[in-house]
Structures are given as structure tokens and as C-alpha cells.
N, C-alpha and C positions, 0 to 999 in steps of 0.2 A: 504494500500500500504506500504510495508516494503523495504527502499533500504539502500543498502551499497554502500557506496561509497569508491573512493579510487581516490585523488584528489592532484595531480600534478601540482604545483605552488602556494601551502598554502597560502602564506604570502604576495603573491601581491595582487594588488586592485580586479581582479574576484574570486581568491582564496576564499580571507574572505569575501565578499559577498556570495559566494557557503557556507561557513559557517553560515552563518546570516539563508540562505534558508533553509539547513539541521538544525540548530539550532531549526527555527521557526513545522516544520514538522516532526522531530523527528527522520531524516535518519541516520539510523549507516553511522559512518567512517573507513573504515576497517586498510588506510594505508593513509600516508600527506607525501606529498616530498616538498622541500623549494631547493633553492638553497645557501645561508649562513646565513640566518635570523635567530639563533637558539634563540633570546630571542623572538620572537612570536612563533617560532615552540613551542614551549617548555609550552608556555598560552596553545595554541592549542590540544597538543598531553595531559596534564593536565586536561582538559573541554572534551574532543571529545575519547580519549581513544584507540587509536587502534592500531590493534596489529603492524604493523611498520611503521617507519619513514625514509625515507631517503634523504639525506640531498648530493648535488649535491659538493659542495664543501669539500676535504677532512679533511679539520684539521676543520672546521667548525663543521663536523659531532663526530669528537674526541669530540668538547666541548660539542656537545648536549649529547651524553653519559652520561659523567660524571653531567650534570643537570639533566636528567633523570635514574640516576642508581637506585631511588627507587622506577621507576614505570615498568610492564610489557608488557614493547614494545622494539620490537627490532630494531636497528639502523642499517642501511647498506648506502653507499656512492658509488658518482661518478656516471657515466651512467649506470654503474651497477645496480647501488643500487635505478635508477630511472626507469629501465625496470623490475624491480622484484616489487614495488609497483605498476606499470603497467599492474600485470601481475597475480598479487597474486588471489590466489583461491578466497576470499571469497568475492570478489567485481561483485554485479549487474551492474556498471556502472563506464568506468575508465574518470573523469573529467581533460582533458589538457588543464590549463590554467598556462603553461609556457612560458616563451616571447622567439623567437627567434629559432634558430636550433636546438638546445639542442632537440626540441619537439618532433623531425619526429623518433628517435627509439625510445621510448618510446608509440607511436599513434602504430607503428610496433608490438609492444612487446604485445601490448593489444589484437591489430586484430589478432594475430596470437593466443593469449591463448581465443579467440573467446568470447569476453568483446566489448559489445556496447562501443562506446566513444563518451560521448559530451565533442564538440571541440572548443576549444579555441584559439589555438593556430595555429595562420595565418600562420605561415610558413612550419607544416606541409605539406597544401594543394598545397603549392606555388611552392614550390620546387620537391615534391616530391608525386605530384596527382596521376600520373599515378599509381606508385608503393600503394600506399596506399587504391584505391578504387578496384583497383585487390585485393589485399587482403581481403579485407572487405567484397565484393563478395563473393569470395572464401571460408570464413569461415564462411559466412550466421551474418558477425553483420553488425548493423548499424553504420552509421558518421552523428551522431546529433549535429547541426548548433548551435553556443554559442552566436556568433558573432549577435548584433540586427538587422542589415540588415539580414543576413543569417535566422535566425528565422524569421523573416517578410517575407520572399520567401514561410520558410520552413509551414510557418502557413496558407498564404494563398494555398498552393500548397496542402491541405488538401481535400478542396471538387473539386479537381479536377482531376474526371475518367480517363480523359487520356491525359500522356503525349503532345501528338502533340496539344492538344489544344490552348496550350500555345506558343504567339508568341514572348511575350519580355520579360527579368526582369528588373525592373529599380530599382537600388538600389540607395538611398538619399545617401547624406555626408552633413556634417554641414558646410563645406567650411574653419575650423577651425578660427583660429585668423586671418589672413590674409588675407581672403575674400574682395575682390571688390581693394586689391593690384596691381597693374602692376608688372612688370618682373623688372623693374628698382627701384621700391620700394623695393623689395626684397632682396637687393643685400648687406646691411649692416644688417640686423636685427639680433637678439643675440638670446642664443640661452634661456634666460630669455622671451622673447617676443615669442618664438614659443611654449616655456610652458603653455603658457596661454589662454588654453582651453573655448570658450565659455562657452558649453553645459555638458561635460561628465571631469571626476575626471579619469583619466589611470594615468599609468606607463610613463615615459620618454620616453622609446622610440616609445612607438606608439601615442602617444600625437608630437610628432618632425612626426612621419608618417603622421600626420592627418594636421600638419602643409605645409606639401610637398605635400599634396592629394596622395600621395604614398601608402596609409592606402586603400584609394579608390580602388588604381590598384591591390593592393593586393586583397581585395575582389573580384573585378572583377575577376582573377583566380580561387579564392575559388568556387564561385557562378558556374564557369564553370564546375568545377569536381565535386562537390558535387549534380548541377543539370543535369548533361548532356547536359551543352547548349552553343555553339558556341559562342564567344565574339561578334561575329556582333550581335547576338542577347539579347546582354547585355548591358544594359544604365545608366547613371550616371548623376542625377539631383542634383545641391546644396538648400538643402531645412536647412534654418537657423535656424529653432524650434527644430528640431529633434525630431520630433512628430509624423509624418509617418514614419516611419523605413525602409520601402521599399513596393515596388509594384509588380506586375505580370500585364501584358495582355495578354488579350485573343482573339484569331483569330479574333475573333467578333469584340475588338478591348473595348470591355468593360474592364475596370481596377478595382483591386481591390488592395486593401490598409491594411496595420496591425498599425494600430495607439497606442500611450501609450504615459505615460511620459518617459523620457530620461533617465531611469534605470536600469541600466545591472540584474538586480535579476527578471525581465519577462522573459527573455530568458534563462537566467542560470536555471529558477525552470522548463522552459517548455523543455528543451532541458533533464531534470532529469525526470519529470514525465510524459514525452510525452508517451501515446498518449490522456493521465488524464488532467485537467485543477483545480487545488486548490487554495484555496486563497491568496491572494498575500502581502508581508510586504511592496509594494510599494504603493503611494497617489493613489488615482483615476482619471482618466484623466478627464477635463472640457474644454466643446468645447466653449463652452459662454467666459468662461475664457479666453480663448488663443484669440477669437475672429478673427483673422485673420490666415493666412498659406502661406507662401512666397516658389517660388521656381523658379530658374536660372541655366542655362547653365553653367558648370562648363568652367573656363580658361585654356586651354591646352596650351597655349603658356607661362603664367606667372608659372603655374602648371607641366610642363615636366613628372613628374614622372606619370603623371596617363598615360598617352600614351605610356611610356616607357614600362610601363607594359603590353597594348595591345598590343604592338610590342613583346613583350616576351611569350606568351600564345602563340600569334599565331604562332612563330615562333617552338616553345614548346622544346619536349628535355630536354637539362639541363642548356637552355637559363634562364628559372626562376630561377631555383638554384644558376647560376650565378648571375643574378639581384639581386635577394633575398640579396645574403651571401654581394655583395656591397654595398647596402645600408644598411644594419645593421652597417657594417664597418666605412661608409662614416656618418652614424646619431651619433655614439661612437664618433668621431673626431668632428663633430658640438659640440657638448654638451661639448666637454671638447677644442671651441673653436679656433682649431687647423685648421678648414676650414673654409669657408663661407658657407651659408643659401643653394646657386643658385652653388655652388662645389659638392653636394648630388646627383642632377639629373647626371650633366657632367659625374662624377667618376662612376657612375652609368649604362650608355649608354656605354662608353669606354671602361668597362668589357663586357655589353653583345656581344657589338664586337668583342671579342677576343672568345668566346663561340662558340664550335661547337655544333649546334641543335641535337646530338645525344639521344638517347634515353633509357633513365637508368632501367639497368635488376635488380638493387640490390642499395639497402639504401646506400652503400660506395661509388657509382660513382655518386650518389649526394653528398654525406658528400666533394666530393674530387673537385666536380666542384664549391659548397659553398668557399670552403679554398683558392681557387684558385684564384676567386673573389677579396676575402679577403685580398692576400697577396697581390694583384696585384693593389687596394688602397692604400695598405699602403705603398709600393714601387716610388706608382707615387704622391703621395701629399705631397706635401713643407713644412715641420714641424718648 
């Protein structure tokens, strides 16, 4: 098996894991996009080789230049420069693992130059589903699941012949740090304490999502588009091991399960070499070990944002893209403590209000219902 890869988001935490997995198997890198990291791009594009880099930040990308003026790769910037490694010839597989909006032209840029994508990046889906599985369609690629609940749908949905057979998906969440909190507990916690991940090592902001089960609701969108399935037909268990990844049933009513340790490199290698199974750099799972498996009803009342989100799927349109682009806004402001914890869902719900459910023909009247969102947080919170 020979891939090339061409992998959007280098330098965060799924990034250099996808490196660790092409590292161990041997996969060409064709192209690395970072958004202003250039002292790891630069490790990177030094080890892994290929022919370009681009680097989302402008004077960022000046400096990486000039650190790489004496190798042969070339450097391009800005959303430009992150649809052209998205886009470039000589990739089998475009890997989106950037945080945030940034993601959805570049997921575009790919389906369009007719490049499989394993997907990483949750707001792709969320915002802007409709527009991206028409495409995908349309140019005959895939949208392979990065996400470990998403892979855990996507693996067991493997030996099953036909769609309808299938009545639920239940997808786990680890309940984050906060777990078995009240609404009223809630209400001072910093944004030090919402960093502080049980289970899984991410990035700020979807670590503050997985703190607000907002990470959850997000899912739950993804799960809809990616599988063609109704939210009523999507479920959300807090399973604290994060050991089962997620579930399917079946009409029958029999479940089936994808189990592992809690390592994003099962899903990154399987979402790469699907529809192949190689060996893995991560531990081996022991069920002796773990001996027990716990799993609870999630809090929708101490929790808000996961319901927010079922209220936004179904409502659909460019209700999501408005949700989406608010809480990205309203988690920036937690983190640099400028709000409260229990201000995320509020600011959050208040935009999708203002949202009219229309339904987006082109990637800008997402980009514009996101902004919109965005500015209309930062307008109404008390700085």
C-alpha cells in the first residue's frame, strides 16, 4: 500500500499523531499546512519532505521561507495557500485536521479536485453538511470519519448490507471534567479547570467543547451527514473509560460496539488505510484490565449545548453555521476569561435565534452566517 498524503493542520495534536502513523508505515507527505507554528512546521517539512507547505498565517509563512530557503519545497499562505495543498495533484488522501472554520474551503477545494478526505475537522460537517456531501457525491470521493466516535459508527457500519437495517447510532462522550456537576456548580469554574481532560490530550478548544458536551452536539451533526441519519435516530451515552467509542443498532435491536484504548492514531490510521487494517503504534486493549464499563445518561439541563445542537440540525439551514461560528467565539472569550463557563450555551442559543433556517447554495453564505454569529457575540458580551 503506497499513500500520499497531504495533511492540513501539521502541528496540532491529530496532525503529529497522522505523522507518528505515516512515520511508522512509511506514507509519502506530498504537502503540510500549519496555521503559524513554523518552528515545528519546519522539524516537519525537514523529516517528511514535500513538495509544499502552507502556512495559514501571512508573515508567519515569510518566516518559514526564509528557514527553509535550502530545502525544495515551496511555500504558499493564507486560505489560498491552504486550498492549493488541499488540492494538489499528487495526494491519494487530503487529511483535515484543522480546528475550526478555517476547515470547510479547504474539505471544498479537495472534493472538488476529486481527493478522498479523512476528516477531522468538526466544523466542516456542522456548518456546512449539506454543501459538502453534495459535492463528495458528485465527484464520486469519499468523507472518511477521523473523529473516534465517527470511526466507531464508521467500522461497525462495515458488515452491514443495508442501510435500513440500522435503527440507532449511539455515540459515547467521556462526560469531560465536569461530569456528575449541577448547573449551579458550573457557574464559576475557570477556564484552567475545563482544560482538564480526563481521558484524551486535544487542543483548547475542543477540550473547553468536550467540557460544555458541545463537542457531543457537534458530533451528533457530523454523525447525521456523514451517515444519512435523522437526529431522532441518534443517541448520546456518557461512558467515562472511553473504551467503547461508539455503537450502532440494529432493527433487531442487537448492538454492536468498536472498542480500543482512548487513542486518536486507530482512527487516524483506519480513516488512511480504510478499507486495509495494519498494525497499530497504539497499546493493546485488556478487558481483564479495565474490568469494569460504566455508562449514564448525559445532563441536558447542566449541559445546554448538546441540545442546542439538536435544536440546530433539526432546524438545519445555516442554523448550524450560526451555532457553530458562536460558540467558537463565545469558547475564544472563556479561555481568555472574559465570560463565564454557563455564558457559552446562553450566547450561543441567542445567535441561533436570530438565524434564519435558510438553506446554503454556496460555501460564502455559510462563511457569512458563521461571521455573523461571531460578531453578534462579541457585540452583546460585557468585556
Amino acid at each position: 500500500m503506497i499513500k500520499n498524503i497531504s495533511l492540513l493542520g501539521s502541528t496540532g495534536s491529530i496532525g503529529t499523531q497522522t505523522l507518528e502513523v505515516a512515520r511508522m508505515h512509511g506514507f509519502s507527505i506530498c504537502a503540510l499546512a500549519a496555521h503559524s507554528n513554523v518552528k515545528l512546521l519546519e522539524e516537519q517539512i525537514r523529516e517528511f519532505k514535500p513538495a509544499l507547505a502552507a502556512v495559514y498565517d501571512e508573515d508567519a509563512a515569510r518566516d518559514l521561507k526564509t528557514r527553509v530557503h535550502d530545502l525544495p519545497v515551496r511555500v504558499v499562505s493564507g486560505m489560498d495557500g491552504l486550498c492549493e495543498a488541499a488540492s494538489i495533484k499528487e495526494a491519494d488522501i487530503v487529511c483535515n485536521a484543522v480546528v475550526g472554520m478555517v476547515g470547510l474551503l479547504p474539505t471544498m477545494a479537495a472534493v472538488s479536485a476529486k481527493k478522498d478526505v479523512a476528516l477531522a475537522n468538526k466544523e466542516t460537517l456542522v456548518a456546512g453538511g449539506s454543501l459538502v456531501m453534495q459535492a463528495a457525491q458528485e465527484n464520486g470521493v469519499r468523507i472518511l470519519p477521523v473523529d473516534s466516535e465517527h470511526s466507531a459508527i464508521f467500522q461497525c457500519l462495515q458488515g452491514c448490507p443495508h442501510p435500513s437495517a440500522v435503527a440507532k447510532l449511539i455515540l459515547t462522550a467521556s462526560g469531560g471534567p465536569f461530569f456528575g456537576k449541577s448547573r449551579e456548580e458550573l457557574e464559576n469554574v475557570t477556564p484552567q479547570q475545563a482544560l482538564r481532560h480526563p481521558n484524551w490530550s486535544m487542543g483548547a478548544k475542543v477540550t473547553i467543547d468536550s467540557a460544555t458536551m458541545m463537542n457531543k452536539g457537534l458530533e451528533i451533526i457530523e454523525a447525521s451527514w456523514l451517515f444519512s441519519m435523522p437526529v431522532s435516530q441518534i443517541d448520546v451515552v456518557v461512558h467515562r473509560e472511553s473504551i467503547v467509542h461508539s455503537l450502532i443498532e440494529y432493527q433487531d435491536y442487537s448492538v454492536l460496539a468498536q472498542l480500543g484504548v482512548p487513542d486518536m492514531r486507530i482512527p487516524i490510521q483506519y480513516a488512511i488505510t480504510w478499507p486495509e487494517r495494519l498494525p497499530s503504534p497504539v497499546k493493546r486493549l485488556s478487558l481483564t484490565e479495565l474490568g469494569t464499563l460504566s455508562f449514564y445518561p448525559p445532563d441536558e439541563h447542566a449541559f445546554p449545548c448538546l441540545g442546542l445542537a439538536k435544536q440546530a440540525i433539526q432546524q438545519g439551514g445555516l442554523v448550524p453555521a450560526a451555532m457553530n461560528g458562536a460558540n467558537e467565539e463565545a469558547v475564544k472569550l472563556f479561555l481568555s476569561e472574559k465570560i463565564s463557563f454557563l455564558q457559552i450555551p446562553e450566547l450561543v442559543e441567542a445567535a441561533m435565534k436570530r438565524q434564519a433556517p435558510e438553506r446554503p447554495t454556496t460555501p460564502q453564505q455559510v462563511l457569512a452566517a458563521d461571521q455573523n454569529a461571531r460578531n453578534f457575540v462579541l457585540e452583546n458580551t460585557r468585556l
